[in-house]
N, C-alpha and C positions, 0 to 999 in steps of 0.2 A: 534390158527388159522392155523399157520404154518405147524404146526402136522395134522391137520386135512386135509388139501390140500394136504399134500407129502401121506398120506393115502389112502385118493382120486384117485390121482393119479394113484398109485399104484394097486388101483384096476383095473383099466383099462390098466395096463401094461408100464404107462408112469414115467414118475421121475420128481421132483418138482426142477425146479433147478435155484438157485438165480444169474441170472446174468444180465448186461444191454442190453445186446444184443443177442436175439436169434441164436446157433452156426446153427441152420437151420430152416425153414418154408417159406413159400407165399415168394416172391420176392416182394409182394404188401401185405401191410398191409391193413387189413378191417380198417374203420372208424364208431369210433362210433354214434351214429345216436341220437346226438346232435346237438343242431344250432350250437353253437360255434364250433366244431369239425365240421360240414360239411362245415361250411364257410371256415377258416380253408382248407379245402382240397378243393374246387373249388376257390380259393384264389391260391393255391401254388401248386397246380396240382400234378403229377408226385414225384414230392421232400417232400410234405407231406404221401403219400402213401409209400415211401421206406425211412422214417425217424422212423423203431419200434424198438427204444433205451426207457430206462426206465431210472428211476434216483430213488433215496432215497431222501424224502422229510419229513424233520423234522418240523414240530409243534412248540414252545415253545408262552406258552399264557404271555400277556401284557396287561396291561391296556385300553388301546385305540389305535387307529390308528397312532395318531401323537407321540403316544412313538415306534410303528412300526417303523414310519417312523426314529426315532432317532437313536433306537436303530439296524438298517440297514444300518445306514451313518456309524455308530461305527464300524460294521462289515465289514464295503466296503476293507479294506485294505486287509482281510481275505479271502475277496471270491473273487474277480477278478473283471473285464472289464463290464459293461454293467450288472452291479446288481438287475440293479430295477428290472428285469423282470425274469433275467436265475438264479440268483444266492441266494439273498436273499431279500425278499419282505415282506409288508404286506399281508395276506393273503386275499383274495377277498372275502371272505366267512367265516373267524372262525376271533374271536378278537386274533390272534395271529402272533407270527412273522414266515415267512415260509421260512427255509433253504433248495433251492434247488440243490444246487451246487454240492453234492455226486453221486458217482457212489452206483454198490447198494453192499453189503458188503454180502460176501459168506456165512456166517455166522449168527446166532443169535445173540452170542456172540459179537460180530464186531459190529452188526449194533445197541446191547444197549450200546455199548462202544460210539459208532457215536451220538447216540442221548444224552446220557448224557454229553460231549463233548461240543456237541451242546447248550445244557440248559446250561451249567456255561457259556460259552460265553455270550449269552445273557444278565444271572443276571449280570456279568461283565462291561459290556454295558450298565445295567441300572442303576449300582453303579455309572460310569462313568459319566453320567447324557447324553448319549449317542451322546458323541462328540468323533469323532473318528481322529487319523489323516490326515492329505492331502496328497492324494499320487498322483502323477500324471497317467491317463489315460495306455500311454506308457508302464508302469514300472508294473503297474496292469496287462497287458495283455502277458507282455511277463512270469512274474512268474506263470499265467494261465496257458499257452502255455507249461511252464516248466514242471510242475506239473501233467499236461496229459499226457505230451509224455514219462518222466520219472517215476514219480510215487513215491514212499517213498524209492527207492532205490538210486535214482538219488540226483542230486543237482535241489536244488531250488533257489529263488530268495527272501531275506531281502529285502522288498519291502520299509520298511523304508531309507534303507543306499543304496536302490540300486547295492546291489551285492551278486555274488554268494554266496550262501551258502547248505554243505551238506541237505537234506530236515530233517531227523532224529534231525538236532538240529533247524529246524525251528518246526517242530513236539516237540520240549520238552521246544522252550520256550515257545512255546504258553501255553502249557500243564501246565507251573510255574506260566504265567501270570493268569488265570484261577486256578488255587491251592485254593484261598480260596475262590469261588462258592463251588467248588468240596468237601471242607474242608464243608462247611453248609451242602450239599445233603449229605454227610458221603459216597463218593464215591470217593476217592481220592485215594484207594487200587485198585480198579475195573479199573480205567481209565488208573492207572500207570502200570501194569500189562498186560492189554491190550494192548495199545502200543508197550510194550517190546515184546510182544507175536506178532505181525505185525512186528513190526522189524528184529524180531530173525526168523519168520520161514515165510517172507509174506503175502499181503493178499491177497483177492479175484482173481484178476487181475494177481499176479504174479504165481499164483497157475494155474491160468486159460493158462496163455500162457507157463508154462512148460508143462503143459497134451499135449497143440497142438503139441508144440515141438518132443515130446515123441510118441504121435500116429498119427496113417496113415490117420484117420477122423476126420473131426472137430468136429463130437459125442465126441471124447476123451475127451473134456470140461465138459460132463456129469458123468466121472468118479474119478471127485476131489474129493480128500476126505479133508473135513474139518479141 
């Protein structure tokens, strides 16, 4: 489908380009002309219209609601502050658990590294019997906060021990903890690779704001190469 939009595209002169934020267009985004989406914008006026940020939202199917709901308390230490809604949820619509919490990954490549990633967590979770630790609020939101503003190059935060830590090796224990989902789906070459390949030469994000760096227009973002 991917192929067939940057195709598209393309025939009309344009370029298909995976990012969460558009580098230009409308100062005011259209609303789509849905109830909930027009509520939504006569609700929040002005800040729903200049909010056209996009996210990667992962799928992984579960039984029922109520293993959602377990298997989303197991993840809360992983995704941040204020879960239920932004980060990771039962889905309101499919019997599955829905990981919002990614930015959107430059790549193909990237974004099945992201969603496979994504699935072992879960089977993890549901081995688990989807009891997750207690992390306090505070300690959630300031490794969020880390995590955005720094990115996989910076230091994160061990949300268990509460303390810094480089994010590369919060990125590889997760990646151990999860080893044998990965070890079942026979994707533990894919994930392990991938990562090193984010590490070793960045991803979306880091590539995105060297181009700015680099040219005179914020177009420059349109000519990352993958």
């Amino acid at each position: 489908m991917r192929s067939a939009l940057a195709s598209a595209a393309a025939e009309e002169g344009g370029r298909l380009l995976a990012i969460a934020v558009p580098p230009r267009g409308r100062p005011a985004q259209l609303v789509t002309r849905k109830r909930r989406y027009q509520q939504l914008a006569a609700r929040y006026g002005q800040l729903a219209l200049e909010q056209g940020v996009c996210g990667c939202h992962v799928h992984v199917d579960v039984p029922d609601r109520e293993t959602a709901v377990r298997v989303s308390n197991y993840l809360r230490p992983l995704m941040g502050e204020q879960m239920v809604y932004w980060d990771v949820r039962p889905s309101s619509h499919l019997a599955t658990v829905e990981v919002r919490v990614s930015d959107i990954p430059l790549t193909v490549d990237e974004t099945v590294v992201l969603a496979t990633l994504v699935r072992a967590l879960v089977m993890t979770a549901l081995e688990a019997g989807g009891v997750g630790a207690a992390v306090d609020d505070e300690v959630l939101h300031a490794a969020y906060w880390l995590a955005a503003r720094d990115g996989l190059l910076g230091d994160g935060l061990d949300v268990l021990a509460a303390e810094s830590m480089p994010m590369s090796e919060l990125v590889e224990r997760m990646r151990r903890e999860v080893e044998p989902a990965l070890e079942e789906l026979g994707e533990v070459e894919l994930v392990r690779d991938g990562i090193a390949r984010v590490l070793r030469d960045g991803n979306g994000a880091v590539k995105q704001r060297r181009a700015f760096r680099e040219g005179d227009d914020v177009l420059a973002l349109t000519e990352v190469k993958p």
